[in-house]
N, C-alpha and C positions, 0 to 999 in steps of 0.2 A: 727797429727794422721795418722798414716801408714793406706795401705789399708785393711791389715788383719783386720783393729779394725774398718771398717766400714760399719761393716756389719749389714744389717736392714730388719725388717720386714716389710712387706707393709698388712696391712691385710683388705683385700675388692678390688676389683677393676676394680668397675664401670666406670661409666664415668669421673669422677675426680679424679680416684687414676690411672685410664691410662693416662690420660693425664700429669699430675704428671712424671710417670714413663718413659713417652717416650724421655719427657727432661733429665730425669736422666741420664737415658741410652745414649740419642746423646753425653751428654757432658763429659761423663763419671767421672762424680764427683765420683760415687760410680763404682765400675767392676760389672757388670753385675751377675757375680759368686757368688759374696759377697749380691744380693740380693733375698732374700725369699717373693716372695706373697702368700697367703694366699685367694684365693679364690672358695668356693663351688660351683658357675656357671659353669658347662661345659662350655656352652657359651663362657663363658667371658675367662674363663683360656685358649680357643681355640685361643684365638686373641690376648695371649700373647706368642704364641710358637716361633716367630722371636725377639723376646725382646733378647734371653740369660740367660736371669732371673731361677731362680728355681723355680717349683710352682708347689703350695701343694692343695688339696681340702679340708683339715682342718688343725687346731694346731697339732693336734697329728701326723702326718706324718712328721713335723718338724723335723731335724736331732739331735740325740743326742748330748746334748754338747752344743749345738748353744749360743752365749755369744753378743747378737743383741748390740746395741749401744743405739740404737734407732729401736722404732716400731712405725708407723704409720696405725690410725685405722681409715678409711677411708668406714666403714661402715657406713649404716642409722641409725640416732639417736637412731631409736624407738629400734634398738637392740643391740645398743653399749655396753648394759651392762649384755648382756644376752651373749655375747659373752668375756666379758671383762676377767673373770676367767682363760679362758685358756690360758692368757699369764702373769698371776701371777707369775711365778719361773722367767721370762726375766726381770720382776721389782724387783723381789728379788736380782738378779743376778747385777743389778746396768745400767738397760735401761731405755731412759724416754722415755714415750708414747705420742705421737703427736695426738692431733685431731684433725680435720678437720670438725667438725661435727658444725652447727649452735649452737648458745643457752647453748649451756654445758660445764661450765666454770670449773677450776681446782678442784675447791672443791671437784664435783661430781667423778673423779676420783683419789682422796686424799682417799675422804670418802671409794671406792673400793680398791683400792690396799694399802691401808696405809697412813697415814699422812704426809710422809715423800718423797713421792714417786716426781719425777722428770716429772714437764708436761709440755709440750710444746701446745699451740692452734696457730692455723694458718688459716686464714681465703683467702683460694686461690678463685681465678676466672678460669672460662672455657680457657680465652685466653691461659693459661700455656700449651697446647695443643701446642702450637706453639711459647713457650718460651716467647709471651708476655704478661701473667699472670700479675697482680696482687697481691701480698703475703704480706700477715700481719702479724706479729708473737710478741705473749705474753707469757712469761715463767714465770712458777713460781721460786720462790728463791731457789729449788733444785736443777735445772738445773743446769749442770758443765759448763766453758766452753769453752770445747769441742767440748761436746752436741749441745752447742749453736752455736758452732763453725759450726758442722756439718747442722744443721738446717740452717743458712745461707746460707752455699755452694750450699745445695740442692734448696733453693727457688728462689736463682740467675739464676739459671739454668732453674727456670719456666718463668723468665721474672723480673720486680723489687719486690724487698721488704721492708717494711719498716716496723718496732718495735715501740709497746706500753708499756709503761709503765704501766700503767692504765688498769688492765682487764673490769672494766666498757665501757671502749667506745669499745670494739669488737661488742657489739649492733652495734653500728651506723657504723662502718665499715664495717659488715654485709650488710647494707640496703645501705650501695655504692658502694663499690665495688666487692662485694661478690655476689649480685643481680645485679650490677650496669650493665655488658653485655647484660642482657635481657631487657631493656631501652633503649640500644645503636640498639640491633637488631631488638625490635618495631619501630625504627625512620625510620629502614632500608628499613624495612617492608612498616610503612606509605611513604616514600618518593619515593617508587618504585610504590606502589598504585597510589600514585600522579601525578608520570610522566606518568604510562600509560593512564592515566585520562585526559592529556595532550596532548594527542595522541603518545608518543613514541612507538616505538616495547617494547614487553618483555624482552629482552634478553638488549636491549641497557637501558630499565628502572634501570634495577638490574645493569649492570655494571656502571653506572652515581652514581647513590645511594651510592653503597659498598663503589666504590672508591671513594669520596667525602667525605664519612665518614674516613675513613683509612685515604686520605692526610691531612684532616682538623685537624684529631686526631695528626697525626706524625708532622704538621705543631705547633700544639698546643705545644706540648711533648720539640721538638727542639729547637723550636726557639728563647727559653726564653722570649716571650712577655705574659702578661696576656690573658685570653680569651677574655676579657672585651676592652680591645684594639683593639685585632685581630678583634673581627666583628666589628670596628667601623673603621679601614682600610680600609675594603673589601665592606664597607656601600655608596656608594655615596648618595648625597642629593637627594633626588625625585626619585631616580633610580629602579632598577628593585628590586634590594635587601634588598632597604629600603621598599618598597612594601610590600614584604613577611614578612619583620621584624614588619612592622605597624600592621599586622595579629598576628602572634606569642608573643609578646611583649605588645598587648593590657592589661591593667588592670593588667600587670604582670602574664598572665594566666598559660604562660609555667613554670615561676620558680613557682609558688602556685602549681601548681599540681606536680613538681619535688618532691616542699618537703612537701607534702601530701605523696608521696609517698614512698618514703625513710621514711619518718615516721610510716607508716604502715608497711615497713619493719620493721625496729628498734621494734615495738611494739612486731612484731609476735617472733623477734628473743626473744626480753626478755620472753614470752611466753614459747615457748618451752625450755627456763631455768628452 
């Protein structure tokens, strides 16, 4: 695919669709020229003015002609489809539409633009800010690929990706890793509490925490050992860390509330389907 033909709509762009955008942009999977946002915030389109990008405060400012590849709609559920209409002529035209939205699976924009129409769901995390995202991707049997092609290049760029077969389980990949950073940053939260509790400083609480979290994670990521291994390494007998673990570990209380929780995910996400 040249780069004339990769040309895409980004439409919303909050917090997850800049972050999105900024890996775009550093890696320049897509030119910067070749993409349209689409966002009504003043705000927000003021803090995309060093991007490169073009950017509109609605559909209709869009340039004539425009022949998208791909649009990505990166707006709030609650008004994806109140805005879905005006990019009806880009799905005629032969674009597939990426969502990013929890809970709304392809149907629902089958049901809107046609039964035929080419969808793409992607289930990113916060990390993509900083390329090391998270990205899930489900397409339906429209999808060219291209399309799909293009879809991967772009969520490489946010960090890893990895594809379902199965639109069913976007639930549960929803409730881990879609949610799963705001988990990681309670721990970060609790284990800075804990240290200054401790007596450490502030400043030394929070850098002990982050970075323990970030090497443990990169350690985990790397190394190819299991997790289950790793802390039984790092565990000495009677020591300081089997200590903490004999707290943590009791009655299995951290994994029961993990997946309580992730379940309560997964539920709200099939909800808002």
């Amino acid at each position: 695919m040249t780069d004339t033909q990769k040309s895409i709509i980004l439409v919303g762009c909050g917090n997850m669709g800049r972050a999105m955008l900024e890996s775009w942009v550093a890696c320049e999977c897509v030119k910067p020229e070749n993409i349209h946002v689409v966002e009504p915030a003043e705000a927000l389109r003021n803090k995309l003015t060093t991007f490169g990008v073009s950017i509109y405060s609605s559909a209709d400012a869009l340039p004539e002609g425009l022949k998208p590849v791909l649009f990505i709609m990166a707006v709030k559920p609650q008004v994806m489809f109140d805005v879905a209409p005006d990019y009806q002529k880009y799905v005629d035209g032969g674009a597939a539409v990426l969502s990013i939205a929890a809970g709304i699976g392809t149907k629902r924009f089958e049901n809107a633009y046609g039964a035929s129409t080419a969808v793409v769901r992607v289930m990113p995390n916060t990390p993509a800010a900083v390329a090391k995202g998270m990205m899930v991707i489900y397409t339906n049997e429209f999808v060219t690929e291209q399309q799909s092609a293009l879809v991967e290049e772009l969520m490489q760029a946010n960090g890893a990706f990895a594809t379902i077969d199965d639109e069913a389980l976007m639930d549960a990949v929803t409730a881990v890793s879609g949610s799963g950073p705001a988990y990681v940053f309670h721990v970060i939260e609790a284990m800075i509490e804990a240290g200054i509790a401790a007596g450490l400083p502030d400043e030394t609480a929070k850098l002990l925490a982050e970075q323990t979290v970030y090497g443990a994670a990169c350690y985990a990521k790397e190394s190819g050992v299991d997790a289950k291994t790793l802390r039984e390494q790092v565990t000495s007998p009677n020591g300081t860390t089997a200590a903490a673990l004999a707290v943590l570990m009791k009655d299995d209380a951290l994994k029961n509330l993990m997946r309580d929780a992730v379940a309560a995910s997964k539920k709200r996400s099939e909800e808002l389907g």
